[in-house]
C-alpha positions, -999 to 999 in steps of 0.1 A, spaced: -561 -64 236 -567 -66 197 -600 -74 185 -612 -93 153 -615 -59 134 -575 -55 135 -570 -92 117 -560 -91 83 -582 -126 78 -611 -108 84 -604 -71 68 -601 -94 34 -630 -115 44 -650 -80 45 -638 -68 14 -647 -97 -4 -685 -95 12 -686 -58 -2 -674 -72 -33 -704 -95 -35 -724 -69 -26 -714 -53 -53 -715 -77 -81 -750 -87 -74 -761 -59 -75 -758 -60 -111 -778 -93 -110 -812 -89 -129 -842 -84 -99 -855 -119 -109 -829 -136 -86 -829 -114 -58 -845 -141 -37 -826 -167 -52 -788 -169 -65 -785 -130 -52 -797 -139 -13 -777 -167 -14 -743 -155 -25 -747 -124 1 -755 -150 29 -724 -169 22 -702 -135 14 -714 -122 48 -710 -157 68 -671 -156 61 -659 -126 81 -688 -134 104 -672 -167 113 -639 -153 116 -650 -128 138 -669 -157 163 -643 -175 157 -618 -149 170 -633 -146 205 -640 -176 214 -613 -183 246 -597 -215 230 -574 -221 202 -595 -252 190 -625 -232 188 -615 -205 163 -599 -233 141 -635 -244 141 -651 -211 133 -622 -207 104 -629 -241 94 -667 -230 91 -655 -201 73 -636 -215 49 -672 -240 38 -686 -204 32 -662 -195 12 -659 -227 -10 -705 -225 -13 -699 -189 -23 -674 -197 -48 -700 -231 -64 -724 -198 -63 -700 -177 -83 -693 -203 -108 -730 -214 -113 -739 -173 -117 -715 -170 -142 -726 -207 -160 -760 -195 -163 -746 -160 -175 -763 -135 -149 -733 -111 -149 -706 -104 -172 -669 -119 -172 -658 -87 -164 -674 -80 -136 -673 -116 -121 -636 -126 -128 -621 -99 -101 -639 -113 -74 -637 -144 -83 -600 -141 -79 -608 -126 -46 -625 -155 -34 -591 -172 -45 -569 -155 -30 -591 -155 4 -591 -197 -1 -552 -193 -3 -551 -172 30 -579 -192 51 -558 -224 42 -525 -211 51 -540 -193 86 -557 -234 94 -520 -250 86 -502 -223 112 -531 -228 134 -530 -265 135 -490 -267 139 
């Protein structure tokens, strides 16, 4: 039997939550209870849902954990954008994972459409 861990969905949804991890670290200690807590929440919440998601006994159920998922993803990439608006980390540093977050949208809508067929 596979498990959640052996799904590529979540192996990139982990990735990106280290990648958050990451990058805000590099956020000045000012917003560590604010834009900093709220981007790792919503980083971590992704794979987390997958993972639910992934053992739940019915097909109708992950679709709703991926669904979930996929609203993380989307508040995490409004938390990107604002970080970067209000400059609290450089271009540089920002642009990879935003791309990340992306691709991730690309993969958690394509997975919903096969799902849903």
């Amino acid at each position: 039997m596979s498990t959640h861990r052996e799904q590529f969905i979540w192996k990139r949804g982990v990735m990106l939550a280290v990648s958050c991890y990451k990058l805000t670290s590099h956020f000045p200690k000012t917003e560590i209870y604010g834009l900093t807590s709220q981007i790792r929440r919503a980083a971590v919440s992704v794979p987390s849902n997958i993972a639910e998601g992934y053992g739940r006994s019915r097909k109708l159920e992950y679709i709703r954990y991926l669904e979930i998922a996929l609203g993380s993803l989307r508040e995490l990439d409004t938390q990107l954008y604002i970080a970067s608006e209000v400059d609290l980390v450089s271009q540089e540093l920002l642009k990879p994972v935003m791309n990340e977050v992306d691709e991730m949208q690309k993969i958690m809508v394509s997975t919903l459409q096969k799902l849903k067929v």
